[in-house]
KEVEX-868450 format. One record per residue (C-alpha): residue in three letters; x, y negated, z negated; chain. Coordinates in steps of 0.2 Angstrom, whole numbers, m for minus. Example, Ala and Ser with C-alpha at 12.3 -4.5 7.8 and 13.67 -1.06 7.14 Angstrom:
BEGIN
(pt ala,(62,22,m39),A);
(pt ser,(68,5,m36),A);
This chain:
BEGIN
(pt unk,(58,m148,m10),A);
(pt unk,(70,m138,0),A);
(pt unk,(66,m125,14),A);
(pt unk,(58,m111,6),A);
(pt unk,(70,m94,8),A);
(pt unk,(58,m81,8),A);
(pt unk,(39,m85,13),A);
(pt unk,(25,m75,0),A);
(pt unk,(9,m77,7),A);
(pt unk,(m7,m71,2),A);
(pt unk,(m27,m72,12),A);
(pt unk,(m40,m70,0),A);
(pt unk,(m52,m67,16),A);
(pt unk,(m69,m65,9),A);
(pt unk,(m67,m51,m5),A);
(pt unk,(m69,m64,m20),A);
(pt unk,(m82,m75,m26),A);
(pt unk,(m82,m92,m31),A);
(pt unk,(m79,m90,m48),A);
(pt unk,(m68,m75,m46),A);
(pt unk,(m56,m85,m33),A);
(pt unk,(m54,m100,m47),A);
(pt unk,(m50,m85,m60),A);
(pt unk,(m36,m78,m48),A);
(pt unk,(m31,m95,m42),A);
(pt unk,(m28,m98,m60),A);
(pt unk,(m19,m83,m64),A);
(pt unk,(m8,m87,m49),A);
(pt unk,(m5,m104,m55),A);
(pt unk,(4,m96,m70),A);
(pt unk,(13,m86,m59),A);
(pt unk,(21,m101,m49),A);
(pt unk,(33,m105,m65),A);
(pt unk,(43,m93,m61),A);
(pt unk,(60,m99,m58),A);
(pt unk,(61,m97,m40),A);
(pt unk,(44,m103,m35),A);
(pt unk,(49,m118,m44),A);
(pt unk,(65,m123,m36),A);
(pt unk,(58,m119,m22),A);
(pt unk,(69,m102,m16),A);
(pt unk,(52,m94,m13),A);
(pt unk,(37,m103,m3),A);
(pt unk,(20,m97,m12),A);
(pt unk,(4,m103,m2),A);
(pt unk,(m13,m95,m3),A);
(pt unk,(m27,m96,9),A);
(pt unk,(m47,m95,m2),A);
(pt unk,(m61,m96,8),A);
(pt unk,(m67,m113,14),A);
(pt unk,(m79,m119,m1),A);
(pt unk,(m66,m113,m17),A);
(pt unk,(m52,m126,m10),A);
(pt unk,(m59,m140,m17),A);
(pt unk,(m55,m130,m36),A);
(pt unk,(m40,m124,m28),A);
(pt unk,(m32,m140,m26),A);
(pt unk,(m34,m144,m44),A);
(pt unk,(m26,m129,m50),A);
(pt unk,(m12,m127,m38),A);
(pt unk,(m8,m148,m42),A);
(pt unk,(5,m146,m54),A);
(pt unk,(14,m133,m45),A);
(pt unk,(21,m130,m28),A);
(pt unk,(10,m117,m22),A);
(pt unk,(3,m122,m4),A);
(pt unk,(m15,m119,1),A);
(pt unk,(m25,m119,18),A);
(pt unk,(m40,m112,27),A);
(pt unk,(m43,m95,35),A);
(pt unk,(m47,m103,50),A);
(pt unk,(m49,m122,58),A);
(pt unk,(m60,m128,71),A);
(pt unk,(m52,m129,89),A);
(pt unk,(m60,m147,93),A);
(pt unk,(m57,m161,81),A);
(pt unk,(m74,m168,77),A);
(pt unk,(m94,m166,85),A);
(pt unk,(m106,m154,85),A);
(pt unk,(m97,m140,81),A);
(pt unk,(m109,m129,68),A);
(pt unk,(m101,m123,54),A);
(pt unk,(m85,m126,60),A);
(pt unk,(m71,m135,49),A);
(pt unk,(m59,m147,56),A);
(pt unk,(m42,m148,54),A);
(pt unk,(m43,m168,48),A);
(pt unk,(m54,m162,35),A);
(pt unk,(m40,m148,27),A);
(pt unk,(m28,m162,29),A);
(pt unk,(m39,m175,18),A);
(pt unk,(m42,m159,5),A);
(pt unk,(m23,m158,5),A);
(pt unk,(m20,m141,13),A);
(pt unk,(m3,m141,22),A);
(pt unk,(m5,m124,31),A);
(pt unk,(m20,m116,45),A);
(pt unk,(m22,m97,49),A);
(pt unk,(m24,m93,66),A);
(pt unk,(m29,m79,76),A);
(pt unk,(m30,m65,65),A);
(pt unk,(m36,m47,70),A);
(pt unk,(m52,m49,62),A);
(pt unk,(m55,m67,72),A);
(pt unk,(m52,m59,88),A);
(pt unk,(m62,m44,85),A);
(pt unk,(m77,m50,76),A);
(pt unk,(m78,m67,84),A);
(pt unk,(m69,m65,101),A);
(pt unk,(m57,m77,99),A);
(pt unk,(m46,m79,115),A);
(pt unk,(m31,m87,121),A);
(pt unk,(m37,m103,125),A);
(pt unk,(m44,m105,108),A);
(pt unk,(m29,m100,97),A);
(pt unk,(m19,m112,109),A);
(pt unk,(m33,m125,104),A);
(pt unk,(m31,m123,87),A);
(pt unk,(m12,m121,84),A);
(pt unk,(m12,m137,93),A);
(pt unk,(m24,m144,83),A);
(pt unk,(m15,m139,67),A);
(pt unk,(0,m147,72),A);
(pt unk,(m7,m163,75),A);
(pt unk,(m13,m162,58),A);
(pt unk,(2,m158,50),A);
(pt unk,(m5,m141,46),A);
(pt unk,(9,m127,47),A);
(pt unk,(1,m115,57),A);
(pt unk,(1,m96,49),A);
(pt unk,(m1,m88,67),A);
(pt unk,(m7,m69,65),A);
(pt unk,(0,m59,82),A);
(pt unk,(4,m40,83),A);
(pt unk,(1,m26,93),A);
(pt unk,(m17,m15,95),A);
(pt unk,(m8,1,98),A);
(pt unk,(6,9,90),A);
(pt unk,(21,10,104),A);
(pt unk,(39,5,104),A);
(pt unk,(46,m10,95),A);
(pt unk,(52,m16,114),A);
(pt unk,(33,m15,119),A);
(pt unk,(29,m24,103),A);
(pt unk,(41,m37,106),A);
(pt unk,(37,m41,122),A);
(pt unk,(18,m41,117),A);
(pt unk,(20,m53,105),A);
(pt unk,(33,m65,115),A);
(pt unk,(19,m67,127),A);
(pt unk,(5,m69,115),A);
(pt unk,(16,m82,106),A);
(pt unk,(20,m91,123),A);
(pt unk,(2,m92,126),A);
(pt unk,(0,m97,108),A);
(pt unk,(11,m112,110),A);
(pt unk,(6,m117,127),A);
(pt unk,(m7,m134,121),A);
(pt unk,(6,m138,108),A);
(pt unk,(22,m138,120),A);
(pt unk,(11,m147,134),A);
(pt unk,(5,m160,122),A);
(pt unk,(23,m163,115),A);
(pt unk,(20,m159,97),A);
(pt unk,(32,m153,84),A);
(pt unk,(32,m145,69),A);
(pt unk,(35,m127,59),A);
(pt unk,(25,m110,64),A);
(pt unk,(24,m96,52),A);
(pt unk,(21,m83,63),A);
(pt unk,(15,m70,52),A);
(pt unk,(20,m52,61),A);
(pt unk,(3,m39,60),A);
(pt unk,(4,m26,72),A);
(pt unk,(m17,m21,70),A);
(pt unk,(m15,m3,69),A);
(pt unk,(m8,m4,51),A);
(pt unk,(m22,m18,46),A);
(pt unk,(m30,m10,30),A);
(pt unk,(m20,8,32),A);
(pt unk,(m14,15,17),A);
(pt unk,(2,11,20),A);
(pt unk,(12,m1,31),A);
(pt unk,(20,2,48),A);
(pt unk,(38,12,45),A);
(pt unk,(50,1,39),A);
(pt unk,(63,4,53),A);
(pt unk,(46,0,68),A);
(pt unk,(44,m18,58),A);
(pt unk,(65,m21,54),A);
(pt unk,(68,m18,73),A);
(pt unk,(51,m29,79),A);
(pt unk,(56,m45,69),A);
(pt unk,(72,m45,72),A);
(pt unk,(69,m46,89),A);
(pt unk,(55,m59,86),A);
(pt unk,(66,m70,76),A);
(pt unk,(78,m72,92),A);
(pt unk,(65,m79,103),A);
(pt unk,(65,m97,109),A);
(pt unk,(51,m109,104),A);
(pt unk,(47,m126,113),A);
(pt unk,(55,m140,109),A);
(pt unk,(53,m147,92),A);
(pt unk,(44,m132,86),A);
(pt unk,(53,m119,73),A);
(pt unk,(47,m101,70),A);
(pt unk,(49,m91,54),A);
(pt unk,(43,m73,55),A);
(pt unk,(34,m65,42),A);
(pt unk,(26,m48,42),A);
(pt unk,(9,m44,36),A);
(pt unk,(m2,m27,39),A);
(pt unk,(m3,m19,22),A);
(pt unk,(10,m25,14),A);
(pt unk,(14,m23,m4),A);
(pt unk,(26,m20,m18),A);
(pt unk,(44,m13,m12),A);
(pt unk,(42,m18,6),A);
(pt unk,(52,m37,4),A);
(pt unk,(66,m30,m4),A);
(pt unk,(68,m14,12),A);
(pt unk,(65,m27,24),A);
(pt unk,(80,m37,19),A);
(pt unk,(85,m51,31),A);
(pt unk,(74,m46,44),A);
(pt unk,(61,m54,40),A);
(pt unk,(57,m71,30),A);
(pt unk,(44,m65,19),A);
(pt unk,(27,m56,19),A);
(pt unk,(9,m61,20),A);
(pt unk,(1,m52,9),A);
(pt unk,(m20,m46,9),A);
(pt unk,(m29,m36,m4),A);
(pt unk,(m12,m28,m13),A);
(pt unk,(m9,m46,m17),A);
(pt unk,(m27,m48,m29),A);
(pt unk,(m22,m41,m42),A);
(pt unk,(m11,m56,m48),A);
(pt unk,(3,m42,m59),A);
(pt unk,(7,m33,m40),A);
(pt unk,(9,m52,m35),A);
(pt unk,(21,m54,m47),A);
(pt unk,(30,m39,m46),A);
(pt unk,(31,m46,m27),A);
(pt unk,(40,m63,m31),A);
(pt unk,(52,m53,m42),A);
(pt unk,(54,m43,m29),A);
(pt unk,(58,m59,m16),A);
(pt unk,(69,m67,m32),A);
(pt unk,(80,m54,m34),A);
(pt unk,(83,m52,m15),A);
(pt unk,(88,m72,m14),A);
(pt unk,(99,m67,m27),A);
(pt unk,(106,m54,m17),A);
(pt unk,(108,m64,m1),A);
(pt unk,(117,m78,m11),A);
(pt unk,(130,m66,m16),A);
């Protein structure tokens, strides 16, 4: 499968039930025929809550939609209390770990040293990591950028020490646009990725920006090339605004081919 050209990815977080997640997933699933999810021009990967990936795996197996957890423990094994390692998505067949969202730090005081932790771990799993970063405060996209150039670097720090490799989706969410009506202004998020895509990376490590914080139908296509997809939350469940979406991202790798 070639390297996907534009990056649709969607977090169910915990808005659906088990049976609703399977009924979504397979609506979803139908959705993956599409012609440039199956050649794969567009990269479609969803991320359910822990328990549903299990049914996930069974409906996404004949397609080439990825899957991964919300979250993954920073340790590898032990006595870590309702914690989910990263050996264990590997063995379920996710390919891809969220890390560091908003909600993660705010709710459950996630720091530095723990993201760090968990990319790592990620990597060595073979788990893409989907790293959320952004800024609290609306500013300038130069404060923005600088912001997240440091949170990456302290993001990457475990990884580039212990030598590992691999790709990062480092999914853009500046937190004051988190669940807003409408998404940051499209000039704020063209000018903040595209200086985010110009950063360096560690060795062996390679970083496509994608931008998430209420986004939804229309945005891909004004983005253009400054971005490499979105991450989409709850515009994404309802499966037509999905597919309006993938249009959206077909008819721009159509555009870009011209």
């Amino acid at each position: 499968m070639p390297q996907p050209k534009i990056w649709l990815g969607v977090s169910l977080k915990m808005y659906f039930g088990y049976q609703q997640t399977v009924a979504w997933c397979r609506e979803v699933a139908g959705l993956a025929q599409h012609p440039a999810v199956k050649s794969g021009d567009i990269g479609l990967f969803v991320l359910p809550a822990f328990p549903a990936i299990p049914a996930v795996a069974d409906l996404f197996a004949a397609t080439s939609v990825r899957f991964g957890g919300q979250d993954v423990a920073q340790a590898e094994n032990g006595a870590w209390t309702g914690e989910v390692s990263a050996s264990m998505l590997q063995e379920l067949g996710c390919s891809l770990a969220e890390i560091g969202h908003a909600e993660r730090r705010r709710h459950f005081h996630e720091d530095k040293t723990q993201i760090a932790a968990k990319v790592a771990m990620s990597l060595r799993h073979h788990l893409t990591p989907v790293l959320c970063i952004g800024e609290e405060q609306q500013g300038t996209p130069q404060q923005a950028i600088a912001l997240c150039e440091q949170q990456l670097t302290e993001a990457l720090a475990e990884a580039q020490q212990q030598g590992l490799q691999g790709e990062v989706l480092f999914a853009y969410e500046p937190q004051w646009a988190i669940g807003a009506p409408q998404p940051a202004p499209d000039s704020y998020i063209r000018a903040v990725c595209a200086g985010l895509q110009q950063l360096s990376t560690p060795v062996g490590i390679s970083l496509r920006v994608i931008y998430g914080g209420s986004a939804g139908p229309g945005l891909i296509q004004r983005l253009g090339s400054d971005v490499s997809g979105l991450f989409l939350g709850r515009f994404a469940h309802d499966p037509q605004a999905l597919a309006q979406i993938i249009e959206e991202a077909s008819a721009l790798v159509k555009e870009r081919a011209q």
